[in-house]
N, C-alpha and C positions, 0 to 999 in steps of 0.2 A: 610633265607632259612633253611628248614630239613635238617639237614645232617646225612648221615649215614659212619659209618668208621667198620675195620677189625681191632683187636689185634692180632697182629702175631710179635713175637718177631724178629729182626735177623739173631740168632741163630738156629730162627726155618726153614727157609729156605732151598729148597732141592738142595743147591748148593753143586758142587762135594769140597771133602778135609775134610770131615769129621763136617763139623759147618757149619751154615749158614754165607755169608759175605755180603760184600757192592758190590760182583760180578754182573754177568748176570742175578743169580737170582733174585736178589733186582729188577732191572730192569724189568724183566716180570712180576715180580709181581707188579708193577703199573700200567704195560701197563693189567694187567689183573681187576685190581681197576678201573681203568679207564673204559674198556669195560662193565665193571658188571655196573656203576654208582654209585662207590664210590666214597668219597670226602676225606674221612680222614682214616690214614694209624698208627694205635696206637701200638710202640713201647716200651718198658723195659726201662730204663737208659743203657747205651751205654758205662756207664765209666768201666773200667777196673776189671771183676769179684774178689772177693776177697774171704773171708771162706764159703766153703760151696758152692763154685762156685755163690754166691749168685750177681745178680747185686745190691742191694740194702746195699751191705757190700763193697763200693770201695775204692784203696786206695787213688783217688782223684775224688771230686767232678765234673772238669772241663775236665780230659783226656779222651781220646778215648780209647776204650778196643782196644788194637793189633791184637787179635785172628777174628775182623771184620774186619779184611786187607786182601782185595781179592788178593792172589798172582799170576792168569795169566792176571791180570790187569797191575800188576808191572812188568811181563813180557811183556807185550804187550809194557812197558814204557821202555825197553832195562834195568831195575834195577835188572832183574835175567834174567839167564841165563838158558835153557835146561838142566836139572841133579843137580840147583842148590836146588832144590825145587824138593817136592813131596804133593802130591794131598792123600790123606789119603782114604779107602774105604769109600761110604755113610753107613751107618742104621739111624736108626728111635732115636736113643739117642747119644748125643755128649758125647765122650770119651774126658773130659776137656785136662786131661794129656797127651794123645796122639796127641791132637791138639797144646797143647801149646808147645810140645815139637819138632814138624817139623813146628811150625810159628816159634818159635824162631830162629830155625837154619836158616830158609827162609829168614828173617828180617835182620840175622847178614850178611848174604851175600847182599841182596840190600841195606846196610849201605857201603860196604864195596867194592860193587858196584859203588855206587852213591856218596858220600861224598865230593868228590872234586867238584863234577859239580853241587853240590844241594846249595846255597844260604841259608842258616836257619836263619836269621840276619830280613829279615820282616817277618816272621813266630815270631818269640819272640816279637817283637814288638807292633805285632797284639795280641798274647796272652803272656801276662805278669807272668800267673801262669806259664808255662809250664817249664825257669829256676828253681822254687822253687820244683817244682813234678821230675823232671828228676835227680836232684843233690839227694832226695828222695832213687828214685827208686837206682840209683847209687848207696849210703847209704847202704840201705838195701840189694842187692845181695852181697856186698862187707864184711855184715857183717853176711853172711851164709843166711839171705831168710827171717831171722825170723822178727818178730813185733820189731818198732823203739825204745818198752820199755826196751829191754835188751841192744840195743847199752851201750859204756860206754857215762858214765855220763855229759860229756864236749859236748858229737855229740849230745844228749838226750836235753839237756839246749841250744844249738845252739849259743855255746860260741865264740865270733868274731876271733878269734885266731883258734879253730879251723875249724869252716867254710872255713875262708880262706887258711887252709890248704889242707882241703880236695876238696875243688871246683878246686884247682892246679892237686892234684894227681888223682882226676879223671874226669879230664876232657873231655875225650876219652870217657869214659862209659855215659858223662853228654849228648855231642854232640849225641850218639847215639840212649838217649832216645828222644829225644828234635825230632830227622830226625823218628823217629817208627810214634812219632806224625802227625811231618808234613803228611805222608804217611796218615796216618786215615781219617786228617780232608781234604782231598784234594780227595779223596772219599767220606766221606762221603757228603762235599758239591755239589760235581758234582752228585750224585745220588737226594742231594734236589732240585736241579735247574731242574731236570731230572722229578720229582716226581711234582713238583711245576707247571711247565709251560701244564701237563696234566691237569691241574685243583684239583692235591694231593695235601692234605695239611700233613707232618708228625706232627704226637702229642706221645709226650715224655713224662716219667715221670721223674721226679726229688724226690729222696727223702728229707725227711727233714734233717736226720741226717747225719753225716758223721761217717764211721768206724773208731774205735780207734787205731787201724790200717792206719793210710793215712796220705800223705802229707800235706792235709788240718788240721790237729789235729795239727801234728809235728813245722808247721810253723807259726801257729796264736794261742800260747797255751791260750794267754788270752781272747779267743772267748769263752771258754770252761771253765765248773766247773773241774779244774784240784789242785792236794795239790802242793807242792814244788817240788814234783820230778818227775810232770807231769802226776800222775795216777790220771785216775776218782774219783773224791767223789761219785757220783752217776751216775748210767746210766740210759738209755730209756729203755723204752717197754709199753706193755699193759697189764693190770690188767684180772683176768678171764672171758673168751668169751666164744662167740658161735665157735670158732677156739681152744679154747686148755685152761683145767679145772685149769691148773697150770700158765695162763697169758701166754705171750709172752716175754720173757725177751733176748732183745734184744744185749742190751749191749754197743749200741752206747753213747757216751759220750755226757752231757747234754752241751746245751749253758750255759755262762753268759750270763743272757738278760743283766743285770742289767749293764755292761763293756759294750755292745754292743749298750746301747743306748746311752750312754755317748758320741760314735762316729756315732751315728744318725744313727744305722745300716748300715755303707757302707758297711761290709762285707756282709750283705744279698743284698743287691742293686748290687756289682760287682757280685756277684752270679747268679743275675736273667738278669740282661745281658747278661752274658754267655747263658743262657737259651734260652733267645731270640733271639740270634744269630745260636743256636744249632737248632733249633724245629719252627715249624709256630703256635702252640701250646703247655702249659706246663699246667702235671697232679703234682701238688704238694700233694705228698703223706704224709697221716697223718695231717690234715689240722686242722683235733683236735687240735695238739701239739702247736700250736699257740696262745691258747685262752686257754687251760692250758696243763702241758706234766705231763705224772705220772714219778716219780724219785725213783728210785729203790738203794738201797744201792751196792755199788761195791763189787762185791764177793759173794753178796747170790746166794743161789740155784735157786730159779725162781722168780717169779714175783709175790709173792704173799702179801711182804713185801710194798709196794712201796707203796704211797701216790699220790693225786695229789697237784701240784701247778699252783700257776696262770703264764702265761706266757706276752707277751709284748699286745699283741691283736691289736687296732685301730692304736697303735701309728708306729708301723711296715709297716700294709699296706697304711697309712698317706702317709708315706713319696714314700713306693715301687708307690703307682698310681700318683705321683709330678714326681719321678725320673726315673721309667720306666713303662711307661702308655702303651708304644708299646706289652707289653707281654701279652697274651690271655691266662689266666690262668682256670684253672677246679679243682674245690678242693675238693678231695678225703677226706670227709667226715662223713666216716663206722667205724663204733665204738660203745663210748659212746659221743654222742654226746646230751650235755648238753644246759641249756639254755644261758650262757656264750659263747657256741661256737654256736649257731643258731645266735644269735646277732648278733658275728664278721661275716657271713655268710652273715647275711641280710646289713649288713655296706658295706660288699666290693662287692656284688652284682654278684660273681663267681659261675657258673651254680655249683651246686653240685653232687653226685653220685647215683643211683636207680643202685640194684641190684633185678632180678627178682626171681631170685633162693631164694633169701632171705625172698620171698613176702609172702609166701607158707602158713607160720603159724601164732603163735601168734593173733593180736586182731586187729578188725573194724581200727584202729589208726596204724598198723605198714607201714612205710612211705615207703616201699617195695613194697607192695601191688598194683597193677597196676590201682587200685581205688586212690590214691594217688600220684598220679605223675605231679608234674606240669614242663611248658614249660622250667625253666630257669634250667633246670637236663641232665645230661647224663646219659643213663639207658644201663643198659647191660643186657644181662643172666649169665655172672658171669665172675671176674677177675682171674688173672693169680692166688690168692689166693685161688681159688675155686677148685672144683673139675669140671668136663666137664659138660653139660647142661644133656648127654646121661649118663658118670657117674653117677651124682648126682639124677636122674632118678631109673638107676637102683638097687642104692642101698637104697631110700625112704620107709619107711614103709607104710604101706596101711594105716593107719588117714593118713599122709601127703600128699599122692595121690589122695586120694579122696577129699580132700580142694586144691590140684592143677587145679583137672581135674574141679573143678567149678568153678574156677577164667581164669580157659583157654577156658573153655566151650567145652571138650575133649571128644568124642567117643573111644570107643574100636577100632576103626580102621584107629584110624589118628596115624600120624607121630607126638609123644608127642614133640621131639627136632623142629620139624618146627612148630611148635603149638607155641611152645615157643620165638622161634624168631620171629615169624610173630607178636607177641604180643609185641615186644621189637617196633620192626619196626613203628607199627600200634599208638603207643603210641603218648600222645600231647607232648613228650619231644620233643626237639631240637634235639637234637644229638643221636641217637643211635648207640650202638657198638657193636661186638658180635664178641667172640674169634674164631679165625679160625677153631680149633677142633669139634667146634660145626657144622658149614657149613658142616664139612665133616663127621660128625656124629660119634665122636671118643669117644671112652668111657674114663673109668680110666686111660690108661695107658698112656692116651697125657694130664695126667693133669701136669702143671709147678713146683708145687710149694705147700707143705703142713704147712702152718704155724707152727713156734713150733717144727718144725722136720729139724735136719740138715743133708744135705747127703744125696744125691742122687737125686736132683730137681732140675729144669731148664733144664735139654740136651731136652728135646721132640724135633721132627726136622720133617715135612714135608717128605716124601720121592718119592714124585713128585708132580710136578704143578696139582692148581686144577681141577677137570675136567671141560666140557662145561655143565655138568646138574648146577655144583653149581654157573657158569659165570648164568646163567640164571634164577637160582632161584633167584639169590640177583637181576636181574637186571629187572623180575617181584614183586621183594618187591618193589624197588626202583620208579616204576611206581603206582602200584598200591596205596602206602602212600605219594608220593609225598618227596622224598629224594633224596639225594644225587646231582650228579653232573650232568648226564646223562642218566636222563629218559626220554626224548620223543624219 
């Protein structure tokens, strides 16, 4: 089947309380997927935003962010109370801090609410991380907010003496992150059952790395190139792009492949379990990193120092398609990708990525290019990385529009943004996707996300459902090229 899907983060959602949640309007918005004849519903990472409000900086791989906890849900569940809770104003950019800070109060009452009557005992059971992330998070508010690297030394080493001291003294605060959880994934699953039984499939991304910041660093230090006192020898990122002259330097802390295969990658296997229990599809972000990652010295300035190496490649995804064959992966592919990483590409047989906005310039061969697109790709007009289809438009210089408008075949009086997705749609890929912003023809100021720049990206938010012209454009794409779920 064609399928065609929406990027619309959570967050972006025009639910009331200031952020988008797993509320009412997650809800319309499939029942509006559905109507249009969508099939797939492509989301951010989910887990808990960390610097930068960034979802791709979490402090665990496997939690649910809190701030996607619909609170007249929880009232509607007798867990708050009338006056215990406040609903924040809407606008068009989420105020991280002002949401975090009336979820939080909200959360410590339905804890304090519910506690006696809530059971968390098959919740732990069912997910095994969630003691190790909650004792964490514990940790870390206990010890003023900051990164696990300034704890003292003993909490840092995770020395048996004092673990077990401190899993006594806060125990209280451990139970209460462990119940914010249950609360997330008890939402989030009833809205996949929700989204699922329409004929939605949700597609999630997963990053590769994890923040040096997180429970996942803190508790598996030997997953990681770490010295003795647990700081990075080298981080991630990317070398100079088409995204930013100084690299990307990211700063996530590199794996040990070399410890990690030793134990035959479980910890990447109990990872992608998590995934597959999370998502009906996973975008594994950085797919590069795989088949080799660039390592940046810890402490430089940018990324211009960093080298590459080679990473685990065949023997990785060996084992992930033996032990978890169930998970439908898509592998974010944009970069540099090399003859090394085309290889492991064609080995695991994972559609890869077309971006169209990308297609524009360069030469006969750039695999952007809408002359180059074959079936086994997910193509977009451009990700949460990008600028908007209408942005990116309107700030193009004239060579670059005039080698648009002949790959789109564009008059002066077309709609250049529907020109563009109708080309996404039309295409022999499998899968096409196209960010919300675009449908509704948003320019710069609903872009997510500017690589390379921290502060101030991610809030964009919907600020109302979309109209019936745009139920009906996608649901004459959807007929027209033969996609999605519900075109006749």
């Amino acid at each position: 089947m064609r399928e065609s899907g929406i990027l619309l983060h959570i967050t972006s959602l025009p639910e009331k309380g200031g952020i988008g949640t797993l509320g009412r309007a997650a809800y319309d918005f499939v029942d509006f997927l559905k109507d249009s004849g969508i099939n797939i519903w492509q989301v951010l990472p989910v887990g808990p935003v960390g610097y930068g409000e960034s979802p791709y900086q979490s402090v665990s791989t496997y939690a649910g962010n809190p701030l996607l906890i619909d609170l007249k849900m929880l009232e509607e569940k007798g867990l708050l109370k009338a006056g215990e809770f406040e609903l924040l104003p809407d606008g068009d950019q989420v105020d991280f801090d002002a949401v975090r800070a009336a979820k939080e109060k909200a959360l410590r009452c339905a804890y304090a609410n519910g506690r006696e009557k809530t059971d968390l005992s098959a919740f732990i059971r069912e997910n095994p991380w969630v003691e190790e992330y909650a004792l964490f998070m514990a940790l870390k508010m206990h010890f003023g907010g900051g990164t696990w690297q300034n704890w003292p030394m003993d909490v840092r080493l995770r020395k048996e003496d004092s673990m077990k001291k401190w899993r006594k003294e806060l125990a209280e605060e451990i139970s209460y992150y462990i119940f914010v959880q249950k609360l997330f994934f008890d939402q989030w699953f009833a809205l996949r059952r929700y989204a699922n039984e329409r004929g939605i499939r949700l597609f999630g991304d997963m990053p590769i790395y994890v923040a040096e910041d997180s429970a996942d660093m803190w508790a598996n230090p030997d997953a990681f190139q770490l010295d003795e006192e647990r700081k990075p020898v080298k981080v991630a990122g990317v070398p100079p792009d088409y995204f930013c002259a100084d690299g990307q330097l990211w700063g996530n802390p590199l794996y040990n492949w070399k410890a990690m295969k030793k134990r035959r990658f479980d910890w990447w296997m109990q990872r992608m379990r998590a995934m597959g229990k999370l998502y009906d599809m996973v975008r594994v972000d950085h797919f590069i990193g795989f088949a080799n990652y660039y390592a940046i010295p810890y402490g430089a300035p940018n990324a211009r120092s960093g080298n590459w190496i080679k990473a685990p490649g065949r023997s990785l995804f060996r084992r992930m398609k033996k032990e978890v064959p169930e998970v439908t992966i898509i592998a974010e592919d944009l970069g540099e990708v090399n003859n090394r990483v085309k290889r492991l590409l064609k080995y695991c047989g994972y559609p890869g990525m077309k971006v169209l906005t990308f297609g524009f310039d360069g030469g006969a061969d750039n695999p952007h290019n809408p002359a180059n697109y074959s079936k086994n790709s997910v193509v977009y007009t451009g990700t949460h990385d990008n600028d908007t289809a209408k942005g990116f438009w309107d700030s193009a210089d004239a060579a670059l529009k005039e080698k648009a408008a002949k790959i789109l075949n564009l008059s002066e009086w077309d709609d250049v943004v529907g020109k563009m997705i109708e080309a996404v749609w039309s295409s022999p890929c499998a899968r096409a996707i196209v960010p919300m912003q675009d449908f509704l023809r948003i320019g710069t100021e609903g872009r997510m996300n500017s690589p390379g720049l921290v502060g101030g990206w991610w809030g964009w938010r919907m600020t109302e459902n979309a109209p019936d012209k745009v139920k009906e454009e996608i649901k004459a794409l959807n007929k027209k090229y033969a996609r999605g779920g519900n075109t006749r």
